[in-house]
C-alpha positions, 0 to 999 in steps of 0.5 A: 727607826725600825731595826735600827736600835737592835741591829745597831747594838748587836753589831756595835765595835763589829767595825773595830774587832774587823782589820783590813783582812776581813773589810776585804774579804766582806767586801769580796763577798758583798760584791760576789752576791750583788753579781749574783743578784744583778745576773738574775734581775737581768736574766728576768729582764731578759725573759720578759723581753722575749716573752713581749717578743712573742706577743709582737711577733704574733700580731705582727705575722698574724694581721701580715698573714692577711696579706696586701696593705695589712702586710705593709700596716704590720711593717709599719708597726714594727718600724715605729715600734723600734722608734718609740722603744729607742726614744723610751731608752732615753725619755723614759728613764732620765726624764727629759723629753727629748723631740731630736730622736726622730731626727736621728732616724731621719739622719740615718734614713738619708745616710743608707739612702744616699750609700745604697741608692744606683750611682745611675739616680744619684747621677741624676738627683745628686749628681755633685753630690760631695765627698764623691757620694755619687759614685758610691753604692753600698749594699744595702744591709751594709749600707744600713749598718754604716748608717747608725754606726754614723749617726750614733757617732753624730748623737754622741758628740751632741749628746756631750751638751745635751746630758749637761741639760736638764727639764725644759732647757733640754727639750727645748733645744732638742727641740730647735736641733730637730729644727736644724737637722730639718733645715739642713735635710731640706736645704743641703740638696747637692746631698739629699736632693732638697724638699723633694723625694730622694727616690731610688733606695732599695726597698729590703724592709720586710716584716722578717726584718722589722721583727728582727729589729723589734727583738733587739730594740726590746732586748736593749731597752729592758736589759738597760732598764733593769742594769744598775746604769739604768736604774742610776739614770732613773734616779737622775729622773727622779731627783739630781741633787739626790742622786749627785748626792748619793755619788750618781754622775749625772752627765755621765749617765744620761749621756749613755742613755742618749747615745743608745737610744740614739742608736735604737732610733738610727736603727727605725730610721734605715728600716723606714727608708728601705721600706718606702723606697722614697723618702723626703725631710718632712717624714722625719719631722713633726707629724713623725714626732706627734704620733712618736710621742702620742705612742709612748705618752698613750703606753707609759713612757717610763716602761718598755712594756708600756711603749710597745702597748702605746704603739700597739693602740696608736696603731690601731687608732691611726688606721681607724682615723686613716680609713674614716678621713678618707670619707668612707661609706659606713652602712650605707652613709656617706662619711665626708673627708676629714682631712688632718683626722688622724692629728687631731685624734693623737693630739687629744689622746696626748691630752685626755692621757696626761691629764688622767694617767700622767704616768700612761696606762701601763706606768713603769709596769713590765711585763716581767713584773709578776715574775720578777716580784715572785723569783727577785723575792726569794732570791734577794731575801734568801740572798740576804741572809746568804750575803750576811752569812757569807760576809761574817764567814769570809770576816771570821776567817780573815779574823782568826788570822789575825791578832785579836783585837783589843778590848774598846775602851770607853769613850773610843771610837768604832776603830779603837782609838780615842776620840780627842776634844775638838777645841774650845770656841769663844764663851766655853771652856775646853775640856781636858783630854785624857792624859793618854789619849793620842789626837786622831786626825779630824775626818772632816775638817772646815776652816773659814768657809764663808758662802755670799749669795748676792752680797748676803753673807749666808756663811761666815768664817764658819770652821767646824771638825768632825771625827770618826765614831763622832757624833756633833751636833749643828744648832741655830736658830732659823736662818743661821746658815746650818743647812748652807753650810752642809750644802757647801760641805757636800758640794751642792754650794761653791764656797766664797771662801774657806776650806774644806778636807775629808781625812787630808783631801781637800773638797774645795771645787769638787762636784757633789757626786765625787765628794759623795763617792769620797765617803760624805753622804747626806739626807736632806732638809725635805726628804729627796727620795727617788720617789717612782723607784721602791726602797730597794731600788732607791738603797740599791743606788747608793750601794752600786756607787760603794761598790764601784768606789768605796769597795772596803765600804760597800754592803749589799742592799739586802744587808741594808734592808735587814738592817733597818728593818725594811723587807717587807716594804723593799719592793714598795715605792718610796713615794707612797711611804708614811713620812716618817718611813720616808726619812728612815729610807733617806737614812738607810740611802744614805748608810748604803754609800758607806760613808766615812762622815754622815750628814743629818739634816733634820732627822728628827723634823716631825717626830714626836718625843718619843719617836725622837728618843728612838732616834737617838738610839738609832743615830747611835746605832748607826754610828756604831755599825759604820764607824763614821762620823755624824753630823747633825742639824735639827731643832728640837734641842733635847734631841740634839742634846741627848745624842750629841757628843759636841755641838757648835752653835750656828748664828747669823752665818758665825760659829758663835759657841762650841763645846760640850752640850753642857757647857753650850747650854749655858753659853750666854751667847747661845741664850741670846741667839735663841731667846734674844736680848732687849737691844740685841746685846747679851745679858749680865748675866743671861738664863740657862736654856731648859735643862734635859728632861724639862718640858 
C-alpha cells in the first residue's frame, strides 16, 4: 500500500502520547483548514459561474441586438436555460432522472398567472375561481416571487417521497406526477381555466430579466455542486450502500437538492408565463420535457457548464428545424412542411448522444476547471503540509501542558492499555492474561445475531468481540456468512436476532449512515468506490461526515492523501484507477471517517504474495495511526495469519473455532471446515492446516 508502511510507523502511539487536549486542538485546526479550502474551492466555483455568465450574456444581448424575433429567440434561450440549470441541480448530481420539474415550472407559471392577471379576465375566465383568487391582482414581480416560494413549498412536501426513491421506481413516478400535475392544470377549470389558454398575465419578461435569472440559476448550481452538500449527493449518484456507508444520509441529501432545483425551475416557470402572455397545460408537458432533457443529455448533465452548452446547441438545432418544417425555399427549391421536425431531431440527438457519449459532450467538466486544478492544486498541497504542521503545533502545545505520557508497553493498545484476551470458543484453549492487565471493554461487541434470508440461516448465533488497537480476523471457507455478518454489523442487514454494541451503544435498528457516523467504517467485498468523483473527492466525502460528527476524530483529506501516498493521483477519478490503487482508496475512504472500528473485507483479494506482505504492514500501520480496531475477513490464510492477532472461524453461519492463529490452526474443526471429512464427520485425529511460510 503506498505510504502506508512508512507513514504508519512513524506516527505509530502518535494516538496514545496525544490526550484530549491535543485531539481537540488537532481537531480545531483540522476543521480551521477545510473552511479554508472549501472557501476557496467555492470562491472558484463561483468565478467560473461568472466567467459562463459573461459568455451567455454576450450571445444572449449579441443575437437580441438584431432585434425583432431574434429578440424574442434569445429570451427563449434564456428561459430553458434556467430550466435545464434547475433540472441539472437535482438529475445531474443524485443521478435520478427526474420528468416532474417541468411541472414544477408549470405550477408556478399558473400561480403568477392567476395572482397577477386583471380581476376584469379573471371575471370572465375564472369567474368562480376559489379561495376568492378572482378578486386578487398582485403586481406582477410579487406575484412571481409568491409563486416559487409556493411551489417550492409544494416540491418540498413531495420531495419527502421522492428522496426515499432511487433508479427506475424514482423516475417512474416523477414520471406519473407529471401525469397528475397535468390532469389537474387541464381539469380543474374554475382555476386554471381548463385546456384552453388562461390569456391576460402581464407580459414583463424581457431579455434583462431572463439574464438576471440565468446568473442566479448559475451561481446556485455551481456553488451547490462544488459545497460538501453536493458533492455527498454525488456520491449517493455514484454508489448508496457506499455512501450510507461512509455516513452520507442519503434521503436527507437528495432531498435538498430536490427542493432547490425545484425552486430553480419554479423560477423559468413565472419567466415563461410573463413572456407569453398566454399560457395552457400542454406548455408544461412532454414536448416541454423532450427539448428539456435533450438540452441536458446533448451538454452533460453531470456539469453546469455542460447544461448551458446543451442549451445553447439545442437552441440552435431547434430554430434550424423550426424554420425548415415551415416549408421554406432554400436557393430557389421549395422545402415541403415537415410537420413534428423538431421532435424527431431532439428525439434522435437523445439517442445518437447516449450511445456515443453517455456522459454528454462536456461530462462533468466545468468551465472553472483549468483553473480550478491549477490554484486547488497548490492550495490543497501547500494546504496539507500547512494543515499537518498546524495540527502537530496545535497537539505539541496541548502536549506540553499536560503530564507526559508513559512509555506503551509491549502488547497494548494505541491508547496505552493492555489488550485482554477475548475468550476461549470451543476446540481452543484460552490463554492466559497478563496478571496485571486490567480487562478493557470491547469496542465492538456481537451476541447471538443470527440473519434468515427466506428460511436459509445465512448467520447463526454468531457472537464475535473486537477491541481498540486489535486486529482479529474473520475466516471461513466460501459461503460461511463472514461477509453477511458484516453487512449486518454496519447496518446494510437487519439482523433476525441477536445483538450488537459500539463501546455500550447499541447497533441494533440503526441505519448504515448513522452507525457509520458512530465510528464503524467498512470496505467492501467488490470495491464501491464513487467512481466518476477523483480520489480527493472520494476521501473528502468521509472526512465531511468526520468533521460533522466525529470532530476529535476527523483529519483533513489532504492529511489523508499524504498518508497513503496518493498526491499525485488526488484529482484523478477513481473509476480509472489500476484495481489494486482502487482497494487502497477504498482503504484511505474509509480511515478518513475516523473510525473507532474498521471493517476489511477482502483486502488482500488479488494481491500476489509479496503484495500481501505490504499489507500486513499497512493494516498494522493503520492500526497503529488511528488506534481502532480492525476487523478482518480474506481467504489467503497466510495473510490473515501473520497479521491477525486473534481469529474466529466462520462456517455454515456458527462460529465453530476462536483463538489464537496457532491454536485455530490446529483446530480439528477448522481442518475440517476447510479440507472436509469423509461423511462430513471430523477426523480422530485431523491434520494441521500448512504452517506460516509453507507453500
Amino acid at each position: 500500500m503506498s505510504g502506508v508502511p512508512e507513514q504508519g510507523e512513524a506516527l505509530a502511539g502518535r494516538g496514545a502520547a496525544l490526550g484530549p487536549a491535543a485531539g481537540a486542538a488537532r481537531a480545531s485546526a483540522c476543521a480551521a483548514e477545510e473552511r479554508r479550502v472549501q472557501r476557496r474551492e467555492l470562491l472558484v466555483a463561483f468565478g467560473g459561474s461568472v466567467g459562463l455568465f459573461v459568455i451567455v450574456a454576450a450571445i444572449a444581448l449579441g443575437y437580441a441586438a438584431l432585434g425583432g424575433s431574434q429578440e424574442n429567440t434569445a429570451i427563449v434561450l434564456l428561459m430553458n436555460m434556467v430550466l435545464v440549470i434547475g433540472l441539472q441541480i437535482f438529475s445531474g448530481n443524485s443521478g435520478v432522472l427526474s420528468l416532474a420539474h417541468v411541472s414544477f415550472a408549470g405550477i408556478a407559471a399558473y400561480i403568477s398567472a392567476i395572482l397577477s392577471a386583471p380581476t376584469l379576465v379573471k371575471g370572465t375566465t375564472i369567474p368562480d375561481a376559489p379561495f376568492g383568487l378572482a378578486g386578487v391582482e398582485l403586481p406582477a414581480p410579487l406575484a412571481m416571487i409568491v409563486a416559487v416560494v409556493v411551489t417550492t413549498l409544494i416540491a418540498a412536501v413531495i420531495g419527502l417521497a421522492i428522496a426515499r426513491l432511487s433508479g427506475i421506481s424514482a423516475t417512474i413516478v416523477t414520471l406519473a406526477l407529471m401525469l397528475v400535475v397535468f390532469a389537474v392544470l387541464t381539469n380543474w377549470k374554475s382555476l386554471t381555466g381548463g385546456a384552453e389558454a388562461f390569456y391576460g398575465i402581464p407580459v414583463t419578461t424581457n431579455v434583462w430579466w431572463g439574464l438576471g435569472a440565468v446568473f442566479v440559476a448559475l451561481v446556485v448550481a455551481r456553488l451547490f455542486k462544488a459545497s460538501r452538500l453536493g458533492l455527498r449527493v454525488q456520491s449517493t449518484r455514484e454508489d448508496e450502500v457506499a455512501a450510507s456507508s461512509s455516513g452520507v444520509q442519503v434521503v436527507r441529501s437528495r432531498f435538498w437538492s430536490w427542493v432547490l432545483s425545484s425552486a430553480v425551475c419554479a423560477m423559468a416557470g413565472v419567466l415563461i408565463a410573463h413572456f407569453l402572455g398566454a399560457i395552457s397545460p400542454s406548455g408544461f408537458y412532454f414536448t416541454l420535457l423532450f427539448l428539456t432533457l435533450a438540452m441536458l443529455v446533448l451538454g452533460g448533465e453531470y456539469g453546469v457548464t455542460g447544461a448551458v452548452v446543451g442549451t445553447v446547441l439545442m437552441t440552435i438545432v431547434s430554430e434550424a428545424t423550426r424554420y425548415l418544417g415551415d416549408g421554406p425555399v432554400i436557393f430557389g427549391v421549395d422545402i415541403p412542411p415537415l410537420a413534428g421536425l423538431s421532435q424527431l431531431v431532439q428525439g434522435a440527438i437523445i439517442i445518437v448522444v447516449m450511445i456515443w457519449r453517455p456522459f454528454g459532450l462536456l461530462g462533468d467538466r466545468e468551465l472553472d476547471g483549468l483553473l480550478s486544478r491549477r490554484l486547488l492544486r497548490g492550495a490543497r498541497s501547500a494546504g496539507g503540509r500547512v494543515a499537518t504542521a498546524s495540527m502537530e503545533t496545535a497537539a505539541a502545545g496541548a502536549t506540553a501542558t499536560a503530564e507526559p505520557a508513559p512509555e506503551t508497553p509491549a502488547g497494548a493498545t494505541a491508547t496505552g492499555e493492555a489488550v485482554p484476551e477475548a475468550p476461549a470458543g470451543p476446540g481452543t484453549a484460552a490463554a492466559a492474561p497478563a496478571a496485571d492487565a486490567a480487562p478493557a471493554a470491547a469496542a465492538l461487541t456481537v451476541r447471538g445475531a443470527s440473519m434468515h434470508f427466506a428460511g436459509l440461516a445465512a448467520l447463526n448465533d454468531a457472537s464475535l468481540e473486537v477491541h481498540s488497537g486489535q486486529v482479529v480476523g474473520l475466516i471461513g471457507p466460501n459461503g460461511a456468512g463472514k461477509t453477511t455478518l458484516l453487512n449486518v454489523i454496519s447496518g446494510l442487514y437487519a439482523p433476525t436476532a441477536g445483538e450488537m454494541t459500539l463501546n455500550g451503544v447499541s447497533l441494533n435498528g440503526l441505519r448504515p449512515y448513522q452507525i457509520a457516523r458512530l465510528g464503524i467504517a467498512r470496505t467492501f467485498q467488490t470495491t464501491r468506490l464513487f467512481r466518476e468523483l477523483t480520489v480527493r473527492q472520494n476521501l473528502e466525502v468521509a472526512a465531511s461526515v468526520a468533521r460533522g460528527h466525529r470532530p476529535q476524530a476527523a483529519r483533513s483529506a489532504a492529511e489523508i492523501l499524504s498518508q497513503f501516498g496518493f498526491e499525485e493521483i488526488a484529482d484523478t477519478k477513481a473509476g480509472v484507477l489500476p484495481y489494486g490503487v482502487q482497494r487502497e482508496v477504498e482503504v484511505a475512504r474509509a480511515v478518513a471517517l475516523g473510525p473507532g472500528i474498521l471493517l476489511l473485507d477482502e483486502p488482500a483479494a488479488g494481491l500476489n504474495d509479496a503484495e500481501s506482505m505490504e499489507l500486513v504492514s499497512a493494516v498494522r500501520g493503520i492500526r497503529d495511526r488511528e488506534g481502532c480496531g480492525i476487523l478482518l475477513i480474506d481467504h489467503d490464510l497466510h495473510f490473515v495469519m501473520a497479521l491477525c492477532e486473534y481469529i474466529y472461524v466462520l462456517d455454515a453461519g456458527r462460529i465453530i473455532c476462536r483463538g489464537a492463529p496457532e491454536e485455530v490452526q490446529r483446530d480439528p474443526l477448522v481442518v475440517a471446515a476447510y479440507l472436509g471429512t469423509r461423511g462430513g464427520e471430523a477426523p480422530a485425529t485431523a491434520p494441521t492446516m500448512p504452517a506460516l511460510g509453507e507453500a
